[in-house]
C-alpha positions in Angstrom: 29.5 0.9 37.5 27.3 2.9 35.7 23.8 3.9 36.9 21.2 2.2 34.9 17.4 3.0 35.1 14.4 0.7 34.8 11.0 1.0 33.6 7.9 -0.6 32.3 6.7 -1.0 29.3 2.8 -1.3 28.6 1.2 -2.1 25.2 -1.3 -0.1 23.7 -3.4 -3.3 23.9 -2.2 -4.5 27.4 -5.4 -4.5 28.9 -7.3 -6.3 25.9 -4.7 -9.4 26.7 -6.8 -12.5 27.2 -5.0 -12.7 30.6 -5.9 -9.5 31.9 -9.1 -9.0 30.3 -10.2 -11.9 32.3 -8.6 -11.0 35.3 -10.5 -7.9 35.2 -14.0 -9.5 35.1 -13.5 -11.1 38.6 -14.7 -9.6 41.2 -12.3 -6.7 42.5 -10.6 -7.7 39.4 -9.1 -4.1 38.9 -7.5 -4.5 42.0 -5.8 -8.0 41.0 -4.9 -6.4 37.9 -3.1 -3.1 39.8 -1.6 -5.9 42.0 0.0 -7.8 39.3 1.5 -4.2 37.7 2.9 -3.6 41.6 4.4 -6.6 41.3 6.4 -6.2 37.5 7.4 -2.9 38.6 9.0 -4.8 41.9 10.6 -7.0 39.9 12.2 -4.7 37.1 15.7 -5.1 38.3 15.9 -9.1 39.1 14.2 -10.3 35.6 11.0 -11.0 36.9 11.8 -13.0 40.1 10.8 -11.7 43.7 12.6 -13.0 46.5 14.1 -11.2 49.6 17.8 -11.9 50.5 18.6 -11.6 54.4 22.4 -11.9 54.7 23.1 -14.5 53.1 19.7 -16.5 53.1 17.5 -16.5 50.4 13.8 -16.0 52.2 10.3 -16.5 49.9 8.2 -13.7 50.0 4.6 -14.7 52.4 1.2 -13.3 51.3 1.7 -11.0 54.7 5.0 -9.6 53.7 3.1 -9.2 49.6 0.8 -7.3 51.1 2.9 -5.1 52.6 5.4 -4.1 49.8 2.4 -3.8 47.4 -0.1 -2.1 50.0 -2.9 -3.9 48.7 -5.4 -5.9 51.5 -3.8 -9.1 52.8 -7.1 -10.9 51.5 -6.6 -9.1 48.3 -3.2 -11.0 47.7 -4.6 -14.2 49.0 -7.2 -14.6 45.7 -5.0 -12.9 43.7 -2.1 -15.2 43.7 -3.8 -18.0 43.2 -5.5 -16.0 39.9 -2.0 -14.8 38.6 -0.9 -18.4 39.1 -4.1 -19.7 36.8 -3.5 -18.0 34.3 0.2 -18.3 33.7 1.0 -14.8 34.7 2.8 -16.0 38.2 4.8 -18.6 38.7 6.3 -20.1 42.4 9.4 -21.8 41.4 11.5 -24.4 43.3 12.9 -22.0 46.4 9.9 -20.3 46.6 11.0 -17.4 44.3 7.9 -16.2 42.5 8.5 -15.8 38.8 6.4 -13.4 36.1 7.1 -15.0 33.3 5.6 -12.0 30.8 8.0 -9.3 32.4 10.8 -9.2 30.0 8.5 -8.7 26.9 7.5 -5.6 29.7 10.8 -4.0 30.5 12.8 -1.3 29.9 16.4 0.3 30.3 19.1 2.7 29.8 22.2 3.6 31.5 22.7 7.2 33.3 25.3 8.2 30.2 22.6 7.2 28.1 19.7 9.5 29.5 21.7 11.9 30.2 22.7 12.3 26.2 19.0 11.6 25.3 17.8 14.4 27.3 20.5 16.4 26.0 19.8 15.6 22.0 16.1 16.4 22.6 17.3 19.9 24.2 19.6 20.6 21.1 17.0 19.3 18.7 14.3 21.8 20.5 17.1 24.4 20.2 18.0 24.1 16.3 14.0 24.0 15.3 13.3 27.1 17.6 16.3 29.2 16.0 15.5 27.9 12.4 12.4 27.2 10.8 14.2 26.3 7.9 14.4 22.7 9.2 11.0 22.2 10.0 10.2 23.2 6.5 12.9 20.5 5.3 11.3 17.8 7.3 8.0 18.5 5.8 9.4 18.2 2.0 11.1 15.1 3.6 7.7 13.5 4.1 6.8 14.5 0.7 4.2 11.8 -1.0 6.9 12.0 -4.2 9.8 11.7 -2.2 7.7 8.7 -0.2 6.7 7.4 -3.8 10.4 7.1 -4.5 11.0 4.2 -2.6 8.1 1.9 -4.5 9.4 3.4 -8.1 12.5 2.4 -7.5 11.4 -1.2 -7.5 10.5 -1.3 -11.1 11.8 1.0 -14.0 11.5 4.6 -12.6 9.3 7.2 -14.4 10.6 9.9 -15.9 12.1 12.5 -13.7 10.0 15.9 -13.5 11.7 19.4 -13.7 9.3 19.8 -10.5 11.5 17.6 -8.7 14.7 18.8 -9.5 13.5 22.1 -8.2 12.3 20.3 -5.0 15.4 18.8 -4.5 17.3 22.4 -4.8 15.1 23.7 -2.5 15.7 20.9 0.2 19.3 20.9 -0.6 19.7 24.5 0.6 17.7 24.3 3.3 19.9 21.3 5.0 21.5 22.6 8.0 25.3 21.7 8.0 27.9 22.2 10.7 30.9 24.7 9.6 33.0 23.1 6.8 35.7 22.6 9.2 35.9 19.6 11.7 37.3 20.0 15.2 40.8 18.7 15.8 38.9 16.1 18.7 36.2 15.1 16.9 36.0 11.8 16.1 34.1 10.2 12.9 30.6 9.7 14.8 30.7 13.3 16.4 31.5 14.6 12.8 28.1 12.1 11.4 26.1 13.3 13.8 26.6 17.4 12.4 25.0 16.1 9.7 21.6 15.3 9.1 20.8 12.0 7.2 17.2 11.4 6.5 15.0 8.8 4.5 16.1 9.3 1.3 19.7 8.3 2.5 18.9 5.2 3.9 16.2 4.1 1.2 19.2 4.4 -1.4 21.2 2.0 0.9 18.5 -0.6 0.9 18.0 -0.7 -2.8 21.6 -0.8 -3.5 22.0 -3.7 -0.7 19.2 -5.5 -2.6 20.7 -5.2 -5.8 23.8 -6.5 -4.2 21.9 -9.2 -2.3 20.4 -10.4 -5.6 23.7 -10.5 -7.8 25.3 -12.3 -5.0 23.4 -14.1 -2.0 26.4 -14.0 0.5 27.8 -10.2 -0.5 29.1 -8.2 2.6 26.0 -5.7 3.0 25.5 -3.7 6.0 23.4 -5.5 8.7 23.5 -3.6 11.7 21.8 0.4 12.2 25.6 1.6 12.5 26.7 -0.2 9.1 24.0 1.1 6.9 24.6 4.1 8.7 28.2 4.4 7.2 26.9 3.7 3.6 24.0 6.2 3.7 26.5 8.9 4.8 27.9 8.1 1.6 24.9 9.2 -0.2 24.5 12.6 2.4 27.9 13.8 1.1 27.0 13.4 -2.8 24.5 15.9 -1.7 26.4 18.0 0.3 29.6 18.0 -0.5 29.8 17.2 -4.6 26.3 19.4 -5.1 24.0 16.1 -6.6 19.9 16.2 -6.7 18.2 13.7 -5.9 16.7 12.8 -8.6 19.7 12.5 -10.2 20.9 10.0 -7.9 17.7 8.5 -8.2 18.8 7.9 -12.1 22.2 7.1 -11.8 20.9 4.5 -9.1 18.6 2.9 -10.8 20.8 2.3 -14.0 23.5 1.1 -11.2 21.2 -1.2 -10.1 19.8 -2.4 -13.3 22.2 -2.7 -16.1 24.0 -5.6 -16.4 27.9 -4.6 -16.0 27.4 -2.3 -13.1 25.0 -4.0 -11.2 28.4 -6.7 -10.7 30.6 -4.1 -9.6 29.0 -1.3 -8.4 28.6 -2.8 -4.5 28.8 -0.3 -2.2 27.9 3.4 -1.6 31.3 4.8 -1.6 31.8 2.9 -5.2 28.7 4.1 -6.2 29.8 8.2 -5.8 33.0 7.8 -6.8 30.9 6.4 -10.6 28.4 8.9 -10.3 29.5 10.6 -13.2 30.2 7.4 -15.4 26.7 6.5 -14.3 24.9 9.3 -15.4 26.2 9.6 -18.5 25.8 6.1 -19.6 21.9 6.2 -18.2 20.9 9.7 -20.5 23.4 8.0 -23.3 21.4 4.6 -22.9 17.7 6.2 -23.1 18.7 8.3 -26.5 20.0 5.0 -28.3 16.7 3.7 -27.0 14.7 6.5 -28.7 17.1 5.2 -31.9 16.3 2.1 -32.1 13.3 2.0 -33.9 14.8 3.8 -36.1 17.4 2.7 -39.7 19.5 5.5 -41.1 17.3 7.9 -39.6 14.0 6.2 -41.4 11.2 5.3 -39.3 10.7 2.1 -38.9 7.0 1.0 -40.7 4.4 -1.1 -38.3 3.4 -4.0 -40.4 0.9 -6.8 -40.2 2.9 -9.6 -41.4 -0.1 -12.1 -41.0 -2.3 -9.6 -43.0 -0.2 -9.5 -45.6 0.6 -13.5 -45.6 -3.3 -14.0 -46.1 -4.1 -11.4 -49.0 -1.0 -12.6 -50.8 -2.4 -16.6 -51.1 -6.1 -15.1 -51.6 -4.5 -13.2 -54.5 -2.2 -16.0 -55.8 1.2 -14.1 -55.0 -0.2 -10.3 -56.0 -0.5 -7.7 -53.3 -3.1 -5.2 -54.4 
């Protein structure tokens, strides 16, 4: 069985708890309060419940033998039991096992495999930024207030795309940093997700589309879970990788995806939506110049008039417009 570690967790605002604030305005209350955090940390491993197991006998733990495992004064555990048990934070259940009721909310864990490949992403993460500074410089265009603003456009009709933006989104685009074009005969499809790098802008295009999908269709199969939206914003990494898209582009051919009435019924996934990438963008440009037409008859502009204005000269006048 795999190793697992355990640890506790303690909110910013642990100590401002009604519970503990309280606690702490007794007298020795720090030490009631250190007590208590001996105690969670005791009980990491067993879900909050203390209890000692002698061969095969379950035996309660006494104020003496408290004492002792938490080195705090004998008298020290006496008042502070009967505190924790005031105020909800200890409970004494049927066999005498002694129950923290908060602990879970206060508990963390991760097997050995899992440290181990933390710790060894944070070493190759420390290693790509130290050889490259080309990534920190992505990161920062990442966190962009126009690529941030993207997100809230994208709600309503977007504004026009600026020719600053396209040349922001070259500029990121070469500075991704991509594994070699060819993937190793053992890797499998996470090893060859995780070469790439798949930031914000990825997963904001999922959402919207998963909205758009949501909205058509109350029950469509969307992606739920981390890994599955995962899978779809991949989609949206290689348009920019591999087939060379800005994006603001796909900001444009998303949007009209997302908002015109045929392809908002069929366009329901990512990998759909590159494969009609070009179908997309061509109808959204082709769209906003018959827009530009249509105030427009055989290339006559179309006149502004005040119908009501000219309804009221024409009775005042008896029929004759002046």
């Amino acid at each position: 069985m795999a190793k697992k570690y355990f640890w506790l967790k303690l909110k910013e605002d642990f100590f401002d708890d009604d519970a503990i604030n309280w606690l702490e305005e007794q007298p020795k209350g720090k030490e009631y309060a250190l007590f208590y955090l001996k105690l969670c940390l005791k009980s990491l491993k067993t879900d909050g419940i203390l209890i000692r197991t002698v061969g095969t006998m379950l035996v309660p733990y006494d104020m003496k033998k408290l004492s002792e495992i938490t080195k705090t004064e004998f008298d020290t555990v006496v008042v502070a039991m009967e505190l924790l048990k005031n105020i909800g934070l200890v409970e004494i259940l049927e066999n005498g096992e002694i129950f923290l009721p908060g602990l879970h909310q206060m508990v963390g864990s991760e097997t050995k495999w899992a440290r181990y490949k933390r710790k060894d992403n944070i070493l190759e993460n420390f290693q790509e930024n130290s050889n490259n500074s080309k990534l920190e410089n992505f990161q920062e265009a990442s966190n962009d207030s126009k690529l941030e603003n993207f997100q809230e456009a994208s709600n309503d009709v977007p504004k026009k795309v600026q020719t600053e933006n396209r040349d922001r989104d070259k500029e990121i685009d070469n500075n991704i940093i991509v594994a070699p074009a060819g993937n190793g005969p053992n890797d499998t499809p996470d090893d060859i997700q995780e070469k790439y790098p798949i930031g914000d802008f990825e997963y904001q295009c999922v959402d919207i589309l998963i909205r758009s999908c949501v909205a058509v269709f109350p029950n469509s199969k969307v992606p739920k879970t981390e890994a599955e939206k995962r899978k779809w914003a991949v989609e949206i990494e290689r348009m920019k990788r591999l087939d060379g898209r800005i994006e603001s582009d796909i900001v444009e051919a998303l949007t009209y995806a997302t908002t015109d009435g045929f392809w908002k019924s069929n366009i329901r996934s990512t990998k759909k939506f590159r494969e009609k990438f070009e179908t997309l963008i061509v109808q959204s440009r082709g769209r906003q110049g018959k827009n530009i037409r249509a105030n427009c008859f055989n290339q006559f502009p179309q006149n502004n008039y005040d119908m009501q204005a000219i309804e009221r000269e024409l009775l005042a006048n008896g029929g004759d417009v002046e």
